[in-house]
N, C-alpha and C positions, 0 to 999 in steps of 0.2 A: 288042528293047531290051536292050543290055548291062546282065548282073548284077554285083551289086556285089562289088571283087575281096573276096579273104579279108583281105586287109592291111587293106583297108573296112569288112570284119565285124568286123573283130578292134575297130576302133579307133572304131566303133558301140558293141561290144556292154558290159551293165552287169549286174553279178546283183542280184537282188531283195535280199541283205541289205542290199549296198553303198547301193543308192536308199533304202531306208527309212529308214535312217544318216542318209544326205545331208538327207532331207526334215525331221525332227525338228531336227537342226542346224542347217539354213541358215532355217529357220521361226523360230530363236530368234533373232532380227534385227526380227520384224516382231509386233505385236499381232495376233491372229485379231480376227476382228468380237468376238465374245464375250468376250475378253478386256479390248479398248480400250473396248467397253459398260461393265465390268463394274468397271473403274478409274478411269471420268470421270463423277464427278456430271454430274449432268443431260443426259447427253448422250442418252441413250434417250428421254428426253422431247422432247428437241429433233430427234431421227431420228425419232419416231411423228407428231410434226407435220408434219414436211418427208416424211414416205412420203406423206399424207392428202393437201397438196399438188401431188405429182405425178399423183396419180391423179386429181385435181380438172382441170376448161377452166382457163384464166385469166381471173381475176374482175375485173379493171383494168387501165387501161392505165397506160403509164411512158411517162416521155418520156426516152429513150436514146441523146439527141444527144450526138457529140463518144466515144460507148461503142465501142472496137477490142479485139479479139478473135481471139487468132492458136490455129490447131488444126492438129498436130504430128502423124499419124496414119501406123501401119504399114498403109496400107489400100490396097498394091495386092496385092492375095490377092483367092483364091477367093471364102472367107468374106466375105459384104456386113455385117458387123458397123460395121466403121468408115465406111464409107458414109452408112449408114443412121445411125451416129449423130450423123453430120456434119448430114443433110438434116434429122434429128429436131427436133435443137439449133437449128436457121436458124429453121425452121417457127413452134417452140415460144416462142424471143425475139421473133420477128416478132410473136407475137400479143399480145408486150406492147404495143407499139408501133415505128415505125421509127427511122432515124438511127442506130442501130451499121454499122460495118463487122466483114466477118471475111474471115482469109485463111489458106487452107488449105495446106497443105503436105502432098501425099502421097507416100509413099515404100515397098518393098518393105519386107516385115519381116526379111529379110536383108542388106539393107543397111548398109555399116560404122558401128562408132560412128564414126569418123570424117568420116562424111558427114551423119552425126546432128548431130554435135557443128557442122557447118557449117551446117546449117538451123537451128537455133535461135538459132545467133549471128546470124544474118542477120533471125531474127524477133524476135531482142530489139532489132536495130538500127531494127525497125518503130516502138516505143516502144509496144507494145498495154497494157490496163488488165489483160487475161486473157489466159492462154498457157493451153492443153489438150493436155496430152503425156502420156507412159505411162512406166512406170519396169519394166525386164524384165534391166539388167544394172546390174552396180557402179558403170560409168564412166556411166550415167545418172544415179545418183543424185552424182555427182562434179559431173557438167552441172548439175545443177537447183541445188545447195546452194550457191555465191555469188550467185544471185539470189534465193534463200531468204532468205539473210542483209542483203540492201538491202534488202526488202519488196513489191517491187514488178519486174517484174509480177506477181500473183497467179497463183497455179499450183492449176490443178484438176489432177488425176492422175486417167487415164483406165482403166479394168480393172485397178483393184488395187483390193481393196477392207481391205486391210492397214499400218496406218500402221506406218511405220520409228521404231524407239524411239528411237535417236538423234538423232531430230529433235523431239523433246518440246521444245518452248517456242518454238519454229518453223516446226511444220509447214505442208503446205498449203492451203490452202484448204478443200481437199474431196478424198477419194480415194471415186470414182465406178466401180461394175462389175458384176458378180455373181458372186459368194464361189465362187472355183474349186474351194475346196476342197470346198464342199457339190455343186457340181454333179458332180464325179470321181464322189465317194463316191455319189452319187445312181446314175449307172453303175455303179460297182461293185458296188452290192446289187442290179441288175438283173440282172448276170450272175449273179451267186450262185445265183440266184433263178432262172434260166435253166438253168444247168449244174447245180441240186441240188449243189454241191459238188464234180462232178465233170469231172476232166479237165484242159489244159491251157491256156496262153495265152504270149500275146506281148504287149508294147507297143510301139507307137509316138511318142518324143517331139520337142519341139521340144528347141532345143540350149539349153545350160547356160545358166542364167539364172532368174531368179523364175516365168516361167510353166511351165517344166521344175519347178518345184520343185513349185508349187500344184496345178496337174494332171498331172504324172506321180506325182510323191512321195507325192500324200497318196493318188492310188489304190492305187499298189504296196501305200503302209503298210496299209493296207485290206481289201487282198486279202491279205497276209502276216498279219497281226494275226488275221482273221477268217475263213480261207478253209484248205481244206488243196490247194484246187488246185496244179497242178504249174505253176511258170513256167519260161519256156522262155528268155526272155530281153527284153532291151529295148532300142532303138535311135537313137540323135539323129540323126532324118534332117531337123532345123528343121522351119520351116513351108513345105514341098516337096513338092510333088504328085509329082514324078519319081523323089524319092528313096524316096519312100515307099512306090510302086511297087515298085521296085527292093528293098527291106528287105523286104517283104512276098514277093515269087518267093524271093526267098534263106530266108524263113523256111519257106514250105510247103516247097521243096522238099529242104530239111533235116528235116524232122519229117513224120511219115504222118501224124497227124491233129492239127491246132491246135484247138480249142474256140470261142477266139474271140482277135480280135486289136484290141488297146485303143487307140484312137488319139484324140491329145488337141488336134487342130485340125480343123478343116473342110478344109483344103488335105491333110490328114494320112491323116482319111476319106479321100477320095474317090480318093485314090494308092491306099492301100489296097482298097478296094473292085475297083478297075479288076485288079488282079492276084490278085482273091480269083475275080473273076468268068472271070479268063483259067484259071485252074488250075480252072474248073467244079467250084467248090465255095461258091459262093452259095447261102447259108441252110445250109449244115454249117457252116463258118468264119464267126461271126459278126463283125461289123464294127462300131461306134459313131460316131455323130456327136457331135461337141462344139458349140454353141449353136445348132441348130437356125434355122439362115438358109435364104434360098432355097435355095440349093444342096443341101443335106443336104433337106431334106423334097423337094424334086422325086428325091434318090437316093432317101428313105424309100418315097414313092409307087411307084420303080419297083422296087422290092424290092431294091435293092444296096445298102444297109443296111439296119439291121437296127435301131434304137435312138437316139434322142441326148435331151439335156438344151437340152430350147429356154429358151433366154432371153427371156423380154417386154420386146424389142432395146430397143424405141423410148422406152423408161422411164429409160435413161440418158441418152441428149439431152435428156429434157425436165428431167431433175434436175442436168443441167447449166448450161440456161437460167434453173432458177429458182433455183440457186443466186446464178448472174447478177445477176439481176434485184433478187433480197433483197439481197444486197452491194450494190450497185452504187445501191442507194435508199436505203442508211443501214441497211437491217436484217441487217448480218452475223452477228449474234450467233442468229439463226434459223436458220441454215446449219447443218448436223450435218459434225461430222470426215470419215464414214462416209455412203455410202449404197451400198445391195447390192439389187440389185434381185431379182425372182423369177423360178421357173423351172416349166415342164413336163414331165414326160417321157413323148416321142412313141414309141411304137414302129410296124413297120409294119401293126401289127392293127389301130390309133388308128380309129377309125372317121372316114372324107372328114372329116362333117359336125362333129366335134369341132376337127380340125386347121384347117377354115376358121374355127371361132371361135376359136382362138389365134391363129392369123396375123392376125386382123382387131385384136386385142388387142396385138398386140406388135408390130406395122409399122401403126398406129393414125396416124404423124405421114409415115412415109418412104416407105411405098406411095403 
């Protein structure tokens, strides 16, 4: 496998001050949960009802005739996230009752905005009552805001769990995910915790955009703030199993020994891993997984990782559908701004028997 040239490294690589900069700055754009809690009367009341909700069966039915529903998804990747939360969400409405339609739109998560910006014109030209899309760069939120501004179709936002401040008086419907920044930082005091403080690291990110910001940024800032470990550097290989490969040989075989190498996707994982294990250094060179789907726990089982932050997947589709479901029956004002669902962290000492009652927990609707 060709390594990546130097003009590739060069134009990868980022220093830990630069990230931590970027992360604190481009964050002052968006509310943290804690913040947009902490500035909206009653909204905390209205998220501790709607969490009680999801974690509840559905207690009645709806009648959901003439109800369209279009879902906009980076979900051809490794990571079964979008997937699963696609099948969770179908599952979860169905059991309100039938007569919705929904139409799905899957797409690479490197795909242009340009080709972006061509599927949702073509799914607003469907006329649906819900649109389910994700928001990860500027020219997204360019896309979403003239139909912000008409009202309709109603926009859930998919893994953000952060509202944009300039959208105060219009936001969306619901921003749906679990809080990146707490699951980073969840990894990062396991490394800590791991390395006793010592030694060095690398990161691996997705390319410039808000999920770069929330799980790279807020780990750098994390490990830089808290940590006196040595960073080695960090790399925009997107969400690319090949590239990340590839960043990974160029990193070991630039440095005698890495501590561990931080990677902030499941496609990002499992690149990495594959060239931690070629340079026979599995279980010296630590590895992480980001939301703990199949893929990453079947790596965790076979020891080529080392760690991830699972997500209890299947909690978003169903806080999808029951956002749905409350709007769509006259009860929108039950609907919370925010919902952030919860997380575990697996490592591979996890005992079988624990990791089968999470997974039964967190793929509950899409197993």
């Amino acid at each position: 496998m060709k390594i990546l040239s130097q003009s590739m490294v060069a134009a990868l690589f980022l220093m830990a001050s630069m990230a931590a900069q970027a992360f604190s700055g481009q964050l002052d754009n968006f509310f943290t949960v804690d913040e947009y809690l902490g500035s909206h009367t009653g909204q905390p009341a209205v998220l501790e009802r709607f969490r009680k909700r999801v974690r509840r069966p559905v207690g009645h039915s709806l009648n959901l005739k003439g109800l369209s529903v279009v879902i906009i998804y980076p979900g051809k990747q490794i990571s079964d996230y979008w997937q699963r939360s696609a099948r969770s969400f179908k599952k979860r409405l169905g059991e309100y009752g039938p007569g919705f339609k929904t139409h799905d739109y899957f797409m690479k998560p490197t795909a242009s905005l340009r080709f972006q910006a061509k599927v949702l014109k073509d799914a607003l030209a469907e006329k649906p009552d819900y649109i389910i899309f994700t928001l990860d760069a500027q020219r997204h939120q360019r896309m979403i805001e003239p139909v912000l501004a008409k009202g309709k179709p109603k926009f859930i936002l998919q893994n953000i769990t952060t509202p944009l401040k300039q959208w105060e008086g219009r936001q969306p419907m619901i921003y749906i995910g679990f809080d990146h920044i707490i699951g980073s930082r969840m990894v990062a005091a396991y490394f800590l915790k791991i390395t006793r403080g010592q030694g060095t690291y690398a990161a691996l990110l997705p390319r410039s955009g808000y999920l770069n910001t929330v799980r790279g940024g807020s780990f750098l800032d994390y490990m830089h703030q808290e940590t006196s470990l040595e960073f080695i550097g960090s790399y925009h290989t997107g969400i690319n199993e090949k590239k990340a490969y590839q960043a990974t040989l160029e990193i070991l075989n630039t440095h005698d020994k890495v501590s561990f190498i931080y990677a902030a996707s499941t496609d990002i994982a499992l690149g990495a891993a594959r060239a931690v294990a070629e340079k026979q250094l599995t279980g010296k060179t630590l590895v992480n997984g980001w939301g703990g789907g199949s893929a990453e726990l079947e790596a965790l089982a076979a020891e080529k990782i080392d760690v991830t932050v699972m997500r209890m997947n299947d909690d978003n589709g169903v806080a999808m559908a029951d956002a749905i479901a409350l709007d769509f029956s006259g009860r929108g004002d039950e609907v919370p701004r925010i919902y952030s669902g919860d997380f575990s962290l697996v490592t591979k000492e996890t005992p079988p028997g624990k990791v089968a009652e999470l997974k039964k927990k967190a793929f509950r609707y899409s197993d």
